[in-house]
C-alpha atoms as an extended CHARMM CRD file, in Angstrom:
* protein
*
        86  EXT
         1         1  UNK       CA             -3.4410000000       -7.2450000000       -3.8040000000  PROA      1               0.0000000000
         2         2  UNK       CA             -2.9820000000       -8.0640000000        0.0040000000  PROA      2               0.0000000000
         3         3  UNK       CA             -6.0420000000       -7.7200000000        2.4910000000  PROA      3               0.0000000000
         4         4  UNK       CA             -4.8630000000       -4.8550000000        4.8370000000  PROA      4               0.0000000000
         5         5  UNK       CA             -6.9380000000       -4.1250000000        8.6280000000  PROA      5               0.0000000000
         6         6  UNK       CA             -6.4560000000       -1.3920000000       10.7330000000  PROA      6               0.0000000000
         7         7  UNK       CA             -6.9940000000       -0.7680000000       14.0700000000  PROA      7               0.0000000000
         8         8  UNK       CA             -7.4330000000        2.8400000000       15.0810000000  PROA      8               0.0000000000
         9         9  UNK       CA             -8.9110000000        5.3350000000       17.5360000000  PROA      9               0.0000000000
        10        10  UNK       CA             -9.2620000000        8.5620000000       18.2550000000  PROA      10              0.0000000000
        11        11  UNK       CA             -6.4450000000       11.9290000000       18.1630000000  PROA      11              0.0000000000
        12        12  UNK       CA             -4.1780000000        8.8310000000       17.0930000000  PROA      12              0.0000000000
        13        13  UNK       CA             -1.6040000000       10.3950000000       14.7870000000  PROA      13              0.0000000000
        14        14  UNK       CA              0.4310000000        7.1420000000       14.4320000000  PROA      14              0.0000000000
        15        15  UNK       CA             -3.2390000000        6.0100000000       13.0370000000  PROA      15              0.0000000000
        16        16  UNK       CA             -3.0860000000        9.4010000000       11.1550000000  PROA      16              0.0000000000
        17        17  UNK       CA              0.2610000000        8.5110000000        9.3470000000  PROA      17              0.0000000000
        18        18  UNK       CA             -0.3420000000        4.5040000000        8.8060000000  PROA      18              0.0000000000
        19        19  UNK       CA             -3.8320000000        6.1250000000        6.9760000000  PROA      19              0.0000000000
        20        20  UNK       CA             -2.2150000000        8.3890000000        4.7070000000  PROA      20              0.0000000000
        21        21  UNK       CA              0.7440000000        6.0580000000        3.5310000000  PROA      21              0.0000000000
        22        22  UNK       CA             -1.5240000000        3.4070000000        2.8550000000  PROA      22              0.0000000000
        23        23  UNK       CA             -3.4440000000        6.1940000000        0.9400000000  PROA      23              0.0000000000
        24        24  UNK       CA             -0.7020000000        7.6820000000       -0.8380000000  PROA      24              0.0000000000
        25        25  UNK       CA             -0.1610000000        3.9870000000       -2.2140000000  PROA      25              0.0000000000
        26        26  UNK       CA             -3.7070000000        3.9980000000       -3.7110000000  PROA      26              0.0000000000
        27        27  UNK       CA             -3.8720000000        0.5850000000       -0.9910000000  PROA      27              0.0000000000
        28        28  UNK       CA             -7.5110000000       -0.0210000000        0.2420000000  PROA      28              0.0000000000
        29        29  UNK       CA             -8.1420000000       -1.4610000000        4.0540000000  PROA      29              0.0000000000
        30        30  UNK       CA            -11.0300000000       -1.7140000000        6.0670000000  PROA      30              0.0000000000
        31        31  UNK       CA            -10.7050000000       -0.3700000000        9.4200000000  PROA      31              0.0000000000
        32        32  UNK       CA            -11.8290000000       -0.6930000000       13.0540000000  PROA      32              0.0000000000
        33        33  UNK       CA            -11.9570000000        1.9560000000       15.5800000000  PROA      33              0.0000000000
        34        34  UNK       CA            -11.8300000000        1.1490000000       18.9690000000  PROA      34              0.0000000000
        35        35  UNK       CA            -12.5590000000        3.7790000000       21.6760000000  PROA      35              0.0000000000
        36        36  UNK       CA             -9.6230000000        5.1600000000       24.0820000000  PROA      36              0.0000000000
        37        37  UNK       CA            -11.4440000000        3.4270000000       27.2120000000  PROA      37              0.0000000000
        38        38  UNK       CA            -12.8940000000        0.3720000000       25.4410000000  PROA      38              0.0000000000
        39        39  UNK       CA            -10.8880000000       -2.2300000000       27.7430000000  PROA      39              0.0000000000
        40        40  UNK       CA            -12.5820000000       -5.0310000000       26.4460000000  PROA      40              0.0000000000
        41        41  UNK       CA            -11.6650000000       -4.2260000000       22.3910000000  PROA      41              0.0000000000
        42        42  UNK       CA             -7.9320000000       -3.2910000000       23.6950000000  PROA      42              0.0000000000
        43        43  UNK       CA             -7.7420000000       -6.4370000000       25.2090000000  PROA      43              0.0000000000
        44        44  UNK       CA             -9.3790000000       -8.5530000000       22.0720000000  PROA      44              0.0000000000
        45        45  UNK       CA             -6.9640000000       -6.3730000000       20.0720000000  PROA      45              0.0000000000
        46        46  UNK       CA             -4.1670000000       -7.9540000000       22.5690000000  PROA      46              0.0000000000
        47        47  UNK       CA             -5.2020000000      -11.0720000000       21.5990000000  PROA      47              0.0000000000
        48        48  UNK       CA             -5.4000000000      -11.0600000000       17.9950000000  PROA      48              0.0000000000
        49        49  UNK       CA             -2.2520000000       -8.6600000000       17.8210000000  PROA      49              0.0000000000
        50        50  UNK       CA             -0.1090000000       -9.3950000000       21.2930000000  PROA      50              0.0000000000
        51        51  UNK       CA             -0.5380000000       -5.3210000000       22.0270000000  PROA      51              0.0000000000
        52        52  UNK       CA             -3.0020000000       -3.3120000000       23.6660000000  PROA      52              0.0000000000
        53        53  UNK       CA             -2.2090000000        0.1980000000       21.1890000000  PROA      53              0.0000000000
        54        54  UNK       CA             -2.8680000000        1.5510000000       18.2630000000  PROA      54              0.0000000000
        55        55  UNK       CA             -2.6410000000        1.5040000000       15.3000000000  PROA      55              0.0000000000
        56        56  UNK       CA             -2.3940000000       -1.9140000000       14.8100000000  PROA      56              0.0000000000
        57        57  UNK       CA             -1.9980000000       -3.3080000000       11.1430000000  PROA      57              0.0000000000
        58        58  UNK       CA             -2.6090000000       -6.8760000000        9.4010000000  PROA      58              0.0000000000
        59        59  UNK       CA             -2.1240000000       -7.9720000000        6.6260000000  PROA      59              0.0000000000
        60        60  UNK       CA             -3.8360000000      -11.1400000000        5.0500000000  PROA      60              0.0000000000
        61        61  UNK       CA             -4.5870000000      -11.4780000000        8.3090000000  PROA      61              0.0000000000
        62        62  UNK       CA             -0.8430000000      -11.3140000000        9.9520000000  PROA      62              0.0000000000
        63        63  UNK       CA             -0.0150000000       -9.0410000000       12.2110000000  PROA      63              0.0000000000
        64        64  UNK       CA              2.6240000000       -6.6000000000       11.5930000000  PROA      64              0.0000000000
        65        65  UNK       CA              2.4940000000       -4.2090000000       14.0790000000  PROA      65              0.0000000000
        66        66  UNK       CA              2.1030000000       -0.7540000000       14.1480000000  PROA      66              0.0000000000
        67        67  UNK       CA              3.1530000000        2.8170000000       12.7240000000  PROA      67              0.0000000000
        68        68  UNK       CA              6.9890000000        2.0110000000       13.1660000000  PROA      68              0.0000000000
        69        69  UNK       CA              7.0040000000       -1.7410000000       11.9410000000  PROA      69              0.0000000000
        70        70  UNK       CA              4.9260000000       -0.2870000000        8.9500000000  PROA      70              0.0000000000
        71        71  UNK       CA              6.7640000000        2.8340000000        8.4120000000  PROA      71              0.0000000000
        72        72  UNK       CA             10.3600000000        0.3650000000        8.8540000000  PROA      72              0.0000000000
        73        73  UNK       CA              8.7230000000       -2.3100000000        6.0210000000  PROA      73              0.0000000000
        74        74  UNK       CA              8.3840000000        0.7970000000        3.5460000000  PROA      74              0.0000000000
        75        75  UNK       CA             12.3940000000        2.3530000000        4.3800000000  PROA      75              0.0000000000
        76        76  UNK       CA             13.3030000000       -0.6440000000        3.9890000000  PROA      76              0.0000000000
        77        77  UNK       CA             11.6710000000       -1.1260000000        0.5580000000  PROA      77              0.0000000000
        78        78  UNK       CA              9.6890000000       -4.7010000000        1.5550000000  PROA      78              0.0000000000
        79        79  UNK       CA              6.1770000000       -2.3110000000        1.9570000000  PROA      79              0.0000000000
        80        80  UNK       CA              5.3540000000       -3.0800000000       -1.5770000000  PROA      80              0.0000000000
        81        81  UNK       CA              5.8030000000       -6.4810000000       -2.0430000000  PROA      81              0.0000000000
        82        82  UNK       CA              4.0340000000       -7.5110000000        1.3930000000  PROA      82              0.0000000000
        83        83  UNK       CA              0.9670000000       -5.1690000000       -0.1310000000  PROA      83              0.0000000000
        84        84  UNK       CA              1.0120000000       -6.9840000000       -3.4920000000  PROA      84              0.0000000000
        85        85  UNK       CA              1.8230000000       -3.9570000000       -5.3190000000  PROA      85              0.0000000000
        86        86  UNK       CA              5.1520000000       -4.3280000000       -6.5440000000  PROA      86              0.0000000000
């Protein structure tokens, strides 16, 4: 099974949504909230990920990106095999 981050904050609803897929696929992450005005997480986030929002997802440690690169990976049927689960 794959090592899955998140990045999330607040009244995110992407966040919301890249939660309860990951959820609905019985997949278990560890996640890290960072606060709407914490400039100094966005821009760490920036530099681990190469954007400032949220959410932002890795997986064994490579970024994918966020809500619609994860949401894309699962229409697309490669979800599964990039979480180990298929």
């Amino acid at each position: 099974m794959a090592r899955v981050h998140i990045y999330t904050s607040d009244a995110c609803g992407f966040c919301s949504r890249t939660k309860a897929l990951l959820n609905s696929k019985d997949i278990q992450y560890t996640e890290t909230h960072i606060g709407l005005t914490d400039i100094d997480a966005r821009r760490a986030l920036a530099e681990l990920t190469g954007r400032f929002t949220v959410p932002q997802i890795l997986i064994d440690d490579q970024p994918i990106g966020g809500w619609d690169e994860l949401s894309a990976l699962e229409r697309q049927g490669r979800l599964d095999h990039l979480l180990g689960s298929a």
